[in-house]
Structure formats: structure tokens, C-alpha cells
C-alpha positions in Angstrom: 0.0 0.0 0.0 2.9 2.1 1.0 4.6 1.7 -2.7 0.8 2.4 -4.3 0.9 5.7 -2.2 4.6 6.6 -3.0 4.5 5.6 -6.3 1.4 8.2 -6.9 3.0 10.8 -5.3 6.5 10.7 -7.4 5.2 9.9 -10.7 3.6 13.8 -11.0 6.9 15.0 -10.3 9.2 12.8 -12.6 6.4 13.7 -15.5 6.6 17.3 -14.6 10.1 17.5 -14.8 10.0 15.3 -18.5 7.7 17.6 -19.4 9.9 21.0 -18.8 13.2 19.9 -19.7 11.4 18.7 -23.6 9.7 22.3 -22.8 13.0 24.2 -22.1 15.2 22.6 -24.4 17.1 25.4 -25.9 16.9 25.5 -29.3 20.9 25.4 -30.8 20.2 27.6 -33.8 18.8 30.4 -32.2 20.5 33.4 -32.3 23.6 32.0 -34.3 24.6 33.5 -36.8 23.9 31.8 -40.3 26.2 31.5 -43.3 23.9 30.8 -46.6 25.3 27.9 -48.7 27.1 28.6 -51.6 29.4 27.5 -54.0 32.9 26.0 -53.9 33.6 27.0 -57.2 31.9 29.3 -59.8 30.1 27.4 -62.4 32.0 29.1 -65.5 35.2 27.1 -63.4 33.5 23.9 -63.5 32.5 24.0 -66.9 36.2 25.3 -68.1 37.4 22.2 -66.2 35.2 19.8 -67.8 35.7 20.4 -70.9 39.0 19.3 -71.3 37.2 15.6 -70.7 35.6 13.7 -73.8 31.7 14.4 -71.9 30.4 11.3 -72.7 28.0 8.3 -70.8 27.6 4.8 -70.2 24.5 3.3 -69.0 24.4 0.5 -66.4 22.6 -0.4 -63.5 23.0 -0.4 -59.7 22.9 1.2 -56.5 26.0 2.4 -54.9 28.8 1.0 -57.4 28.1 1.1 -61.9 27.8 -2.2 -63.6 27.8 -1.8 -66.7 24.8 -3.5 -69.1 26.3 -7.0 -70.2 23.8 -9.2 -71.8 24.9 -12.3 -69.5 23.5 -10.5 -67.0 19.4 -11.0 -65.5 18.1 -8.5 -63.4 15.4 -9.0 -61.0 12.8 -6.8 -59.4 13.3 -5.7 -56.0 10.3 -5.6 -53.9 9.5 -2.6 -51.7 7.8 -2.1 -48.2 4.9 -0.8 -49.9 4.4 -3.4 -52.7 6.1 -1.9 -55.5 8.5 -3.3 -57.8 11.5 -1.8 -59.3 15.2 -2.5 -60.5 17.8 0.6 -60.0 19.5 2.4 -63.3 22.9 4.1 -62.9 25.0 6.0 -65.5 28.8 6.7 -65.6 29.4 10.4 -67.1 32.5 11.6 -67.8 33.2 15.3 -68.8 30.8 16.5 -66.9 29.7 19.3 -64.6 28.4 16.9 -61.4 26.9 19.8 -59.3 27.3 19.9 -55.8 25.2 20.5 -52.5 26.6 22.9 -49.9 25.2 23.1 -46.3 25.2 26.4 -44.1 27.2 27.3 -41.6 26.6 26.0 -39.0 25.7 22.5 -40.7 22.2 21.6 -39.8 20.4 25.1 -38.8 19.4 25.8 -42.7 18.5 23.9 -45.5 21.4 22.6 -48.1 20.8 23.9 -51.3 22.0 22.4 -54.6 24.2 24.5 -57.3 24.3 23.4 -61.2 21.8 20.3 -60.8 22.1 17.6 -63.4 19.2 16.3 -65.3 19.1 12.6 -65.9 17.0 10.6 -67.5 16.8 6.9 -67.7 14.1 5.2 -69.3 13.1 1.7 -70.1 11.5 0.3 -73.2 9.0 -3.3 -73.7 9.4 -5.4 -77.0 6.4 -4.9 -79.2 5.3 -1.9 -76.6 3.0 -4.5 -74.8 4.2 -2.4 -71.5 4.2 0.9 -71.2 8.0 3.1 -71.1 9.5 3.3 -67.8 11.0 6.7 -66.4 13.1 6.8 -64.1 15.1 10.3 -62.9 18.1 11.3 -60.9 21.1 12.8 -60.4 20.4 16.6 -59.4 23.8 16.4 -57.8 26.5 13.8 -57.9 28.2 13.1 -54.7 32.3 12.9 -54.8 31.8 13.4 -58.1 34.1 15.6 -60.7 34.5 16.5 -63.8 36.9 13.7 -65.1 34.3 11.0 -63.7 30.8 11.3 -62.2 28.8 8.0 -61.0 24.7 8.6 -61.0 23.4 5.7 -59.6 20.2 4.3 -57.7 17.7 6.0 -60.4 14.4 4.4 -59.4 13.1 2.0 -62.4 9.2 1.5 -61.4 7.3 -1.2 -62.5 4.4 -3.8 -62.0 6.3 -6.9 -62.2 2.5 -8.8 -62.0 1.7 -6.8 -65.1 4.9 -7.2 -66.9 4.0 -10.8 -66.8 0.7 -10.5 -67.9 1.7 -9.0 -70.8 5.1 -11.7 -71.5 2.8 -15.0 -70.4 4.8 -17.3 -72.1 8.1 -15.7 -70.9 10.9 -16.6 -68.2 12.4 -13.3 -68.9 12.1 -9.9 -71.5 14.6 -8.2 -73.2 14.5 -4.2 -72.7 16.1 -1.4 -75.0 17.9 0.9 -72.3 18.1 4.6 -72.8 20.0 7.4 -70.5 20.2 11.0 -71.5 22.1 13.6 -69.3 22.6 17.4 -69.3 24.3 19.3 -66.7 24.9 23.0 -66.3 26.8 24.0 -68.7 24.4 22.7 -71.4 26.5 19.5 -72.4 23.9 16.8 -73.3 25.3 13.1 -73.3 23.4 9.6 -73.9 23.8 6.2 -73.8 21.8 3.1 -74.8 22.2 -1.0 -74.3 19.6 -3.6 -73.5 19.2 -5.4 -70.1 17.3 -9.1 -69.5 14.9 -8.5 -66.9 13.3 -12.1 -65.3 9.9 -12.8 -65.3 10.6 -15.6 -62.7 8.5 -14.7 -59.5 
């Protein structure tokens, strides 16, 4: 009865003080003084620098590393938490303005903003057009990138496997025509294509 009694008694207080230090938390932006992002290097600098590279691109897939398109290879759809199916494109730009994201100072009391963002765009096409064109995009900026080699990687292929195989009955896998197109910010436009197998096999 005694622990009933004490424990009714304490519990107020321990919320109570919960309650005001969540309150009173200071807030560690406020009134520091914020430097907007900006640019390592000018744009016209970036663009001078990359041209001395042949700008091209080379399509591929992946995530975090290129592999290039290689007809020995079969991709399979990765299933998402949500139920969605997709397979990841990636590109491998040379040439290049990459862009790049700069944070304020101090990091994490204003937004990062992106200067020169690159435009990719990777898209997927069905034999005999019996599914409709994938679209995937990416890039805006390239992290650790530069101008003598940029990798754009994890751009979102999406796609409804059940579908695909609805439209390829008699199939184990398809054969799709793969198509990348970049342009950065100095207006250098580069594009790749190759095919990739794509199982069927769920």
C-alpha cells in the first residue's frame, strides 16, 4: 500500500520535470549567426574544367557502385515495403559538370541547397510496346563526383512486375532497349543506350 501511495505521489513530479526539460530545451540555432550555402567553385570554373574531358555516358545499373549493361546478365525486381517493384539504373558520365550540395554554416540550422543540378533521365522500353515506357530520374547532384568522372546511380526504375508478366505469359524473362540522357549546367547533353534481360521468374 505504501509503494501504491509513493508511487502516486512521485510519478507527477518525474512527469513534470519530463515535461519541462522537452519544454525548455534550448533550441541550438537560435541566435547564431547563419552562413547561406554557396558554391565551392563558380560554375564558368566547373564548366572550363570539364571540358577538357571527352563528356560522354555509359548506361548500367546499380545502387551504390556502376555495372555496366552485359547481356549475361538478369536482373530481377526488388520488392519494396509498400508493394512496388522496381530495379535501380545508374550512368557513368565523364566530362561533366556533377553539381554539388553545400550546407550552411553552422551544418544543420538551414536547408542545403544544390548549385548546377544535373538532369538525368533513364528510361526503359518493352518489346512490341506491350508495356508501357519506364521513367526513371536522378542525379540533381553527384556526390564525390568531378568532372573527369561522375557515378549517377540508384535511379528508381518502377514497374508492376505482375503486369509485366501479364503482358510476357509465355516468358521466363524480356529483353528491354535501355536509354540514358544527361545534361548538366553547362548545357553539355550526353546519352547512352544498351539492353538489359529482366526475369519474369517470380
Amino acid at each position: 500500500m505504501r509503494r501504491h501511495v509513493f508511487f502516486l505521489m512521485v510519478m507527477p513530479l518525474v512527469l513534470v520535470t519530463v515535461l519541462c526539460a522537452a519544454a525548455c530545451e534550448s533550441n541550438p540555432c537560435e541566435g547564431v549567426e547563419i552562413i547561406p550555402p554557396s558554391q565551392t567553385f563558380t560554375t564558368e570554373e566547373v564548366c572550363q574544367e570539364a571540358s577538357v574531358f571527352e563528356a560522354a555516358a555509359s548506361i548500367g545499373y546499380g545502387t551504390t557502385t556502376y555495372s555496366p549493361l552485359d547481356e549475361n546478365v538478369v536482373l530481377e525486381v526488388e520488392h519494396g515495403p509498400q508493394g512496388g517493384q522496381h530495379i535501380f539504373g545508374s550512368a557513368l558520365l565523364t566530362g561533366m559538370n556533377p553539381g554539388e550540395r553545400a550546407f550552411s554554416e553552422p551544418r544543420g540550422c538551414a536547408q542545403a541547397e544544390v548549385y548546377d543540378p544535373l538532369s538525368i533521365i533513364y528510361t526503359l522500353s518493352f518489346p512490341e510496346q506491350r508495356y508501357a515506357d519506364v521513367v526513371g530520374t536522378g542525379g540533381w547532384w553527384l556526390e564525390g563526383g568531378t568532372t573527369a568522372e561522375s557515378f549517377a546511380g540508384s535511379i528508381q526504375l518502377v514497374m508492376d512486375i505482375w503486369s509485366v508478366m501479364d503482358a510476357y505469359p509465355d516468358q521466363l524473362e524480356v529483353t528491354l532497349g535501355a536509354h540514358v540522357v544527361a545534361t548538366d549546367a553547362c548545357g553539355t547533353t550526353v546519352e547512352d543506350a544498351g539492353t538489359l534481360r529482366l526475369s519474369l521468374d517470380e
